[in-house]
N, CA, C and O of each residue as an XYZ file, in Angstrom:
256
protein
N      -3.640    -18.619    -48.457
C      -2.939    -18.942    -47.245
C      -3.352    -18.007    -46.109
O      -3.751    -18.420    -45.021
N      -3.215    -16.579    -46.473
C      -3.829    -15.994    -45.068
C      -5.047    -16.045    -45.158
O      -5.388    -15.347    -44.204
N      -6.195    -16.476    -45.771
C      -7.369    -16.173    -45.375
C      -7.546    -17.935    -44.117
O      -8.190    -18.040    -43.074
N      -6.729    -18.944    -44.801
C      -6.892    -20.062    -43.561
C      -6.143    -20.008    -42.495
O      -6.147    -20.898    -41.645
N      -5.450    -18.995    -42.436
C      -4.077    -18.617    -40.930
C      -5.876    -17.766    -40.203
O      -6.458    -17.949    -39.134
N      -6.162    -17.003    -41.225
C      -7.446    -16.232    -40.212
C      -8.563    -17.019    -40.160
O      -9.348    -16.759    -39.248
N      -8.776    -17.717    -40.738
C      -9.933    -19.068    -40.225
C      -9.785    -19.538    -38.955
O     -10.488    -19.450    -37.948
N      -8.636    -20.104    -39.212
C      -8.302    -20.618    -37.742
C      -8.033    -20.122    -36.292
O      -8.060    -20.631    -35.171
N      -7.762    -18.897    -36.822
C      -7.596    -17.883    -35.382
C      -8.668    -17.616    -34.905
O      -8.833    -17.482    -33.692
N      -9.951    -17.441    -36.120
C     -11.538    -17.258    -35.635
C     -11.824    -18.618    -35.087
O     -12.247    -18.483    -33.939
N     -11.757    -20.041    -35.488
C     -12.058    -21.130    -35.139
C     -11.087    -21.120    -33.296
O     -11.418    -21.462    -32.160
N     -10.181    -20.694    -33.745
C      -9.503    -20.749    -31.589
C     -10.201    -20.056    -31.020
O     -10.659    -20.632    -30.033
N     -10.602    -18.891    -31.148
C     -11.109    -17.890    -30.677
C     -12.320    -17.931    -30.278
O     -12.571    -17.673    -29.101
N     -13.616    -18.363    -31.443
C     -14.805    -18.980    -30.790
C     -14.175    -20.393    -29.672
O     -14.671    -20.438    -28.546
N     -13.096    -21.482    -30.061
C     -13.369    -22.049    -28.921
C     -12.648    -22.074    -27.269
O     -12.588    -22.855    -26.319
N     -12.162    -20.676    -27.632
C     -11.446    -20.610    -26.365
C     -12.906    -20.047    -24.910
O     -14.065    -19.647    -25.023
N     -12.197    -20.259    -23.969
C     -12.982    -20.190    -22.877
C     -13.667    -18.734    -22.581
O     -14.571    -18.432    -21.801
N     -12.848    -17.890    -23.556
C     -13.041    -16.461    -23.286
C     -14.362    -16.072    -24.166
O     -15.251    -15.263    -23.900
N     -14.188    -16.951    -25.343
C     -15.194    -16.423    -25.894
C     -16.681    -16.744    -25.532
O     -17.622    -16.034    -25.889
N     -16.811    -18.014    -24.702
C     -18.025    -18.338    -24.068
C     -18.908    -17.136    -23.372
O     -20.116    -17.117    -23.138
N     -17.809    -16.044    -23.096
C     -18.350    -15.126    -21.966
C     -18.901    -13.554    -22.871
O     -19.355    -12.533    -22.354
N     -18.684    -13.811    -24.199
C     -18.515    -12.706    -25.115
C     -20.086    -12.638    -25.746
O     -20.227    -13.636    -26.454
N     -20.836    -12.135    -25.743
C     -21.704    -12.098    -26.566
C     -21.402    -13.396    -28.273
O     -20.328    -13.447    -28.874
N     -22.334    -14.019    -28.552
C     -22.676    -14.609    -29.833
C     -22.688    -13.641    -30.929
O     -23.272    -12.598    -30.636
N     -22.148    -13.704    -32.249
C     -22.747    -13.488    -33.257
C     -24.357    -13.012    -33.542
O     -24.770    -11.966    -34.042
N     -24.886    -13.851    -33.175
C     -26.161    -14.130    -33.576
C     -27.054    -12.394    -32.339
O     -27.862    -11.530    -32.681
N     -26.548    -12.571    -31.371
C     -26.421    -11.530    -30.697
C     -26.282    -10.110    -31.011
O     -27.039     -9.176    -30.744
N     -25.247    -10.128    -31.584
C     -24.529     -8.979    -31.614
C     -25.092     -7.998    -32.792
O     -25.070     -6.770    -32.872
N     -25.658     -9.097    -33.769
C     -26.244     -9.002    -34.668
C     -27.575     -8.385    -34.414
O     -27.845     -7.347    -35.018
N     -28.516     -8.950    -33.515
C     -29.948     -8.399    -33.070
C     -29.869     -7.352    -32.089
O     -30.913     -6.797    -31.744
N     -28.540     -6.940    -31.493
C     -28.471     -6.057    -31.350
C     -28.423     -4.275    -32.414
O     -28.942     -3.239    -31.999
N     -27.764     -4.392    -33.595
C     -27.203     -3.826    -34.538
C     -28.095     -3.446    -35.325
O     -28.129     -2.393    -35.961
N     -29.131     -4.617    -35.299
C     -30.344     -4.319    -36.303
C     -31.753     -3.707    -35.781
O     -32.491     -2.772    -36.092
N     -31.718     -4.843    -34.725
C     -33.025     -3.858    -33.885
C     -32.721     -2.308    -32.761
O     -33.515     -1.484    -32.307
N     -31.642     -2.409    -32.667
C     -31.084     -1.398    -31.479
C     -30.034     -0.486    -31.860
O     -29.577      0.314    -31.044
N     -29.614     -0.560    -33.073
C     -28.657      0.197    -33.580
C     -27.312      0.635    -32.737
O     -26.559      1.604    -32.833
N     -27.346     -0.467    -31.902
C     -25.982     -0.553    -30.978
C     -25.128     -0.445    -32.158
O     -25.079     -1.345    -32.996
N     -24.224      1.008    -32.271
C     -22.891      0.797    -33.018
C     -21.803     -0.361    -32.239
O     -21.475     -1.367    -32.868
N     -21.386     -0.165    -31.098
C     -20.580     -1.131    -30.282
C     -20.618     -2.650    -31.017
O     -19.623     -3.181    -31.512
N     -21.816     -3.173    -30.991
C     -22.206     -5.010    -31.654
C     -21.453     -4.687    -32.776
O     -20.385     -5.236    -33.048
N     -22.269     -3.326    -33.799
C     -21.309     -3.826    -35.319
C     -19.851     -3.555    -35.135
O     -19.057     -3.991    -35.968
N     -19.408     -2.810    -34.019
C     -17.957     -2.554    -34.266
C     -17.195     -3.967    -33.924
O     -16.141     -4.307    -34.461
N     -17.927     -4.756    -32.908
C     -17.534     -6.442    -32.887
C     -17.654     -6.836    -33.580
O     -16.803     -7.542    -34.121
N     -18.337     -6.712    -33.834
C     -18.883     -7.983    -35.812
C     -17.799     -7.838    -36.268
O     -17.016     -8.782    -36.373
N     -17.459     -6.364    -36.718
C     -16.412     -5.911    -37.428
C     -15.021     -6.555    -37.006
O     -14.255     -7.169    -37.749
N     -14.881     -6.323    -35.851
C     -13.784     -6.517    -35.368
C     -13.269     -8.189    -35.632
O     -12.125     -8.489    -35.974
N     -14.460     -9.239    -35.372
C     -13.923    -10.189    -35.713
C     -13.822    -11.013    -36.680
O     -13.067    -11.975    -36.824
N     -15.263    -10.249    -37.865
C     -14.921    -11.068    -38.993
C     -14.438     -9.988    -40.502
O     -14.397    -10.327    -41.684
N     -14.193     -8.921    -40.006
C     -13.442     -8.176    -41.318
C     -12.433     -8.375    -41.618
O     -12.506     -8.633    -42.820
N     -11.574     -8.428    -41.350
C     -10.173     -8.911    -41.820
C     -10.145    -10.395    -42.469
O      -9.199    -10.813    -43.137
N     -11.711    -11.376    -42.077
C     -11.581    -12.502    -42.903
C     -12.664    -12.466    -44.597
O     -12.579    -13.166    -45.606
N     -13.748    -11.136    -44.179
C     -14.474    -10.789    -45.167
C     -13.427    -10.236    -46.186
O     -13.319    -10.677    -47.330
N     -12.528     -9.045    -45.570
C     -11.561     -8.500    -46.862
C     -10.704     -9.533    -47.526
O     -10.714     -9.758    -48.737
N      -9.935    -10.165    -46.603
C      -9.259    -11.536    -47.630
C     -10.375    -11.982    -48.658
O     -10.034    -11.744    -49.816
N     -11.419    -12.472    -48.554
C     -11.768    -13.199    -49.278
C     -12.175    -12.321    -50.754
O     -11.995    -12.657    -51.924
N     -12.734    -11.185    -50.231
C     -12.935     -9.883    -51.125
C     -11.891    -10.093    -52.024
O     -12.212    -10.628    -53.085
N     -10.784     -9.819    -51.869
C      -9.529     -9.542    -52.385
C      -9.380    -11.040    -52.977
O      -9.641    -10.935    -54.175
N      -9.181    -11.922    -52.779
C      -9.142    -13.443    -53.391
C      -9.642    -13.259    -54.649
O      -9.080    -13.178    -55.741
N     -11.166    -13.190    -54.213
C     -12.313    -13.447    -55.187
C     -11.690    -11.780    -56.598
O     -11.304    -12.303    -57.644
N     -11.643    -11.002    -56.631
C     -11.254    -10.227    -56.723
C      -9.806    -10.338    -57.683
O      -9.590     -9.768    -58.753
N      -9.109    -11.056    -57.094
C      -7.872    -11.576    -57.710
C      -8.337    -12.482    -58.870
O      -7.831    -12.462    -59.992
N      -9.168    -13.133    -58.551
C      -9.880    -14.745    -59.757
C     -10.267    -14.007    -60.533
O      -9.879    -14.438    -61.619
N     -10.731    -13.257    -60.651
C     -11.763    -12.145    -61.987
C     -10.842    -11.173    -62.710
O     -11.008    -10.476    -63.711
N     -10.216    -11.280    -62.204
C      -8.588    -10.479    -63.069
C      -8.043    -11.034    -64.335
O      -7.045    -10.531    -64.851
């Protein structure tokens, strides 16, 4: 249940108007790797960790 309450907040979020103006993924990413911008990974972070740890923890739970 919370990992699809946080799906969907990522799914509003890419389509809200704000995020048009935000750097891409795909971005933030070639930043991080070729440029070692900490800032990009702390976005990355920021918007998809809390849906990486749910699932961690899910998956995690099944193997128990």
């Amino acid at each position: 249940m919370a990992a699809a309450t946080l799906l969907l907040q990522h799914i509003r979020r890419l389509a809200s108007a704000s995020a048009a103006a935000e750097p891409t993924d795909r971005e933030l990413l070639r930043r991080f790797t070729c440029d070692r911008d900490e800032q990009a990974f702390a976005a990355l972070l920021h918007r998809h960790g809390p849906m990486v740890w749910s699932a961690c923890r899910q998956n995690t739970a099944l193997h128990q």
